[in-house]
C-alpha positions in Angstrom: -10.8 -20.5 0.7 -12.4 -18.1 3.3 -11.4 -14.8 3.7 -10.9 -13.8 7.6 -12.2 -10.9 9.7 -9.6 -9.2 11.5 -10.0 -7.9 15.3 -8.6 -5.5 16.4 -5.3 -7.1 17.5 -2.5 -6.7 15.2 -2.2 -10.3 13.6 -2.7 -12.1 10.1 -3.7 -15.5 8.8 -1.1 -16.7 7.4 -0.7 -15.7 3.3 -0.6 -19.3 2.2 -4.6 -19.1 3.6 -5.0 -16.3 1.0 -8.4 -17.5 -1.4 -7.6 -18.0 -5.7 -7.6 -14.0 -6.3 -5.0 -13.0 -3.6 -8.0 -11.9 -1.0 -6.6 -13.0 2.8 -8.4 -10.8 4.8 -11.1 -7.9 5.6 -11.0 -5.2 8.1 -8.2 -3.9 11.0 -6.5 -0.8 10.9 -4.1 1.2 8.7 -2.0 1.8 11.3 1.8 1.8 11.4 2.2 -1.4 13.1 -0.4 -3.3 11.6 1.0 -2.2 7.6 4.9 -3.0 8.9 3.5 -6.4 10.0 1.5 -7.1 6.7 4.5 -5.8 4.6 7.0 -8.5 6.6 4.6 -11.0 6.0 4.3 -10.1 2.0 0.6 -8.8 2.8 -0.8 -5.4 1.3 -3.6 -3.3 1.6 -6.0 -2.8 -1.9 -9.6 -1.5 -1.2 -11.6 1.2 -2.4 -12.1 4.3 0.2 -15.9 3.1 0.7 -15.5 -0.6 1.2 -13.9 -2.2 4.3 -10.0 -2.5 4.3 -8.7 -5.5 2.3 -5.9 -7.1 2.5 -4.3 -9.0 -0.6 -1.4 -11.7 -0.7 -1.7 -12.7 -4.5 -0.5 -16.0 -5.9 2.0 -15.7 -8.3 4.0 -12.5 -7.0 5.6 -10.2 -9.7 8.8 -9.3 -8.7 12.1 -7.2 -9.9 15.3 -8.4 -9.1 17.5 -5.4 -9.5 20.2 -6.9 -11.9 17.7 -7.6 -14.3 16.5 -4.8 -14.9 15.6 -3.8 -18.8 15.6 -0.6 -20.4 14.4 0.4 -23.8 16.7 1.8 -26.2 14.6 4.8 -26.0 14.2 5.1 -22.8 18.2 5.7 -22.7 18.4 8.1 -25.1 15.8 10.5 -22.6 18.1 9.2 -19.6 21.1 10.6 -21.2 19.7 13.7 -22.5 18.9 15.0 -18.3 15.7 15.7 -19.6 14.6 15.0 -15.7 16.1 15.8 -12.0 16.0 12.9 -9.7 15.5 13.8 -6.4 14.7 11.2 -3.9 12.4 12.0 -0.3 12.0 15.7 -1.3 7.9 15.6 -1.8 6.6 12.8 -0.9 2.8 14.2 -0.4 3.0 16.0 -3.7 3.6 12.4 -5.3 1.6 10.4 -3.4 -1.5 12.7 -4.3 -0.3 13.1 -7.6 -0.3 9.2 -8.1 -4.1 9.2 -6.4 -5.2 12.1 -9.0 -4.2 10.8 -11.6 -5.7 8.0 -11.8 -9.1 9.5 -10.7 -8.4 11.9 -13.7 -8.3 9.2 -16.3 -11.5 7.3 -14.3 -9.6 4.3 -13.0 -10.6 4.6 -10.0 -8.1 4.8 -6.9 -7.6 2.6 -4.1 -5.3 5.6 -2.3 -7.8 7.5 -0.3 -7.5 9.9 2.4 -6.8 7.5 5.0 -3.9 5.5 2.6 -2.1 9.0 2.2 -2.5 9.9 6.1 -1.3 6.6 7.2 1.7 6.0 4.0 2.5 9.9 5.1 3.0 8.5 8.4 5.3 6.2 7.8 7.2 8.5 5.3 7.7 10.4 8.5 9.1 7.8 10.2 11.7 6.5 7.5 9.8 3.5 6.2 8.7 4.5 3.1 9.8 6.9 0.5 9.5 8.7 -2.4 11.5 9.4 -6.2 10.8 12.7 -7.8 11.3 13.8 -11.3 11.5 17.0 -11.7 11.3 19.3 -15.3 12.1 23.2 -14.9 11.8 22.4 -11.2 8.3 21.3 -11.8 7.3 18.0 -10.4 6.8 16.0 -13.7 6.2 12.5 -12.3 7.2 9.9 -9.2 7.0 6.9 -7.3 6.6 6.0 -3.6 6.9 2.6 -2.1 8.0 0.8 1.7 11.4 -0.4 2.4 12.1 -2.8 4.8 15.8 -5.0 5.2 16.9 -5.4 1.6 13.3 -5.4 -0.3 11.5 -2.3 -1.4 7.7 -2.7 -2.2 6.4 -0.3 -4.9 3.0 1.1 -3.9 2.2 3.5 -7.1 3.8 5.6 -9.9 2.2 8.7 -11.8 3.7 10.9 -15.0 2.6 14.3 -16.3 5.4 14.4 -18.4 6.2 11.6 -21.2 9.0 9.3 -19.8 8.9 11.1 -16.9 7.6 8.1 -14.1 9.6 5.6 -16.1 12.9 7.8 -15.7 11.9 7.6 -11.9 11.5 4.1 -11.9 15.1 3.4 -13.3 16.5 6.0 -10.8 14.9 3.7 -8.3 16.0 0.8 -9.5 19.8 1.5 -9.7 19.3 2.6 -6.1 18.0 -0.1 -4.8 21.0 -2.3 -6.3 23.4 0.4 -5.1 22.3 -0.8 -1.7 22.2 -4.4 -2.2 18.8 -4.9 -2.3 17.2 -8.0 -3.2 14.2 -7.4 -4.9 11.6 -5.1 -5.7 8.1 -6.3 -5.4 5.9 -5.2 -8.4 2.7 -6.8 -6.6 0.7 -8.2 -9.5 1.7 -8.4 -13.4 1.6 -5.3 -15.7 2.7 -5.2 -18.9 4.2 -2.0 -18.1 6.4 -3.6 -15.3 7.0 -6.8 -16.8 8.8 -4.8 -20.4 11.4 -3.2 -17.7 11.9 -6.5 -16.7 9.7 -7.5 -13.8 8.9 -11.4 -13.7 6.1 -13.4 -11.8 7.0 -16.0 -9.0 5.5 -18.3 -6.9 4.1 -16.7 -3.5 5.8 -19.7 -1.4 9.1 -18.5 -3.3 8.3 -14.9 -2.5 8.3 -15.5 0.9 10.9 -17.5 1.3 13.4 -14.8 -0.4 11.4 -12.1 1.7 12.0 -13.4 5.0 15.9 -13.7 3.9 15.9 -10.1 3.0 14.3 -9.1 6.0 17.2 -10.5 7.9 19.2 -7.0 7.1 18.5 -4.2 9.3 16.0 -1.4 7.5 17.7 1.7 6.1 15.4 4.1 8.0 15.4 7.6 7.3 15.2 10.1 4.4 17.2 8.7 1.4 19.7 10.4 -1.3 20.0 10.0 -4.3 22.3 9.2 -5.7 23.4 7.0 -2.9 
């Protein structure tokens, strides 16, 4: 399949054009209205800082439906204990570094560069995507931040300092997300780490079809509580 060359007006191929790998298209912008546009059409951004922007539609999806969500016995036990405070939209730049440090810490690499935090800070600003903080001693142990848009929220990245710590997040997430009705929660591609809280991998053509029906619901916009 070919991978297309975006100009500079705000438009996709569609994702069913996407190649084997996931890989739709090269180049644009990370700007607010082209990432809302990629998100609605199931679409992400995954490139490192010194390549050209690419943008990734993979083939099968993972995906979390919120009432099937599994946690480990142990897992729990730490919930109940309070070893963490949930907060939710309180630092959203100290997480979304935190997430890219990390992993350049532990010489994975990182596909969140300067320009992904300027332009995901962006949008934090204007209510589109947010943030869950766990907090130790009032010390940010670990987080999450990912884009919410009708009833689906789309996890970007998670990062821990503390054992448990971006896994207690996750769940905090989670329960929010059904608290609200939401659909689904899109994982991207298949970890083991997702799949054991119980994350499952579906068709792209399935995907979209239950993504354009949550995007019939209007977007709740603005800095979120938790709990809700």
């Amino acid at each position: 399949m070919p991978v297309y060359l975006l100009s500079d007006d705000i438009a996709f191929p569609s994702p069913n054009l996407a190649s084997k790998d996931g890989l739709l298209a090269v180049g644009g912008d990370l700007s607010q209205k082209r990432l809302l546009l990629a998100y609605r059409m199931g679409i992400f951004p995954w490139y490192a800082e010194t390549d050209l922007i690419l943008w990734w539609s993979p083939d099968p999806r993972l995906v979390l439906y919120p009432e099937e969500l599994r946690v480990s016995r142990s897992l729990k036990k730490a919930i109940k204990k309070g070893l963490f405070r949930i907060t939710m939209d309180q630092a959203f730049e100290q997480v979304i570094t935190a997430c890219a440090k990390t992993r350049e810490d532990k010489n994975e690499g990182t596909w969140i560069g300067h320009d992904m935090i300027r332009a995901y800070s962006k949008l934090h600003k204007s209510g589109f995507v947010h943030s869950v903080e766990a907090w130790q001693n009032d010390i940010l142990a670990g987080g999450l931040y990912g884009m919410s848009l009708g009833k689906c929220f789309f996890g970007e990245s998670m990062f821990a300092r503390v054992t448990n710590a971006s896994k207690v997040a996750f769940v905090a997430l989670v329960n929010h997300c059904k608290a609200l009705s939401f659909d689904l929660i899109d994982c991207q591609v298949a970890t083991e780490h997702l799949i054991s809280f119980g994350a499952r991998e579906i068709p792209r053509a399935r995907f979209l079809e239950q993504l354009k029906k949550s995007l019939e619901a209007p977007t709740l916009k603005g800095k979120w509580v938790y709990p809700a």
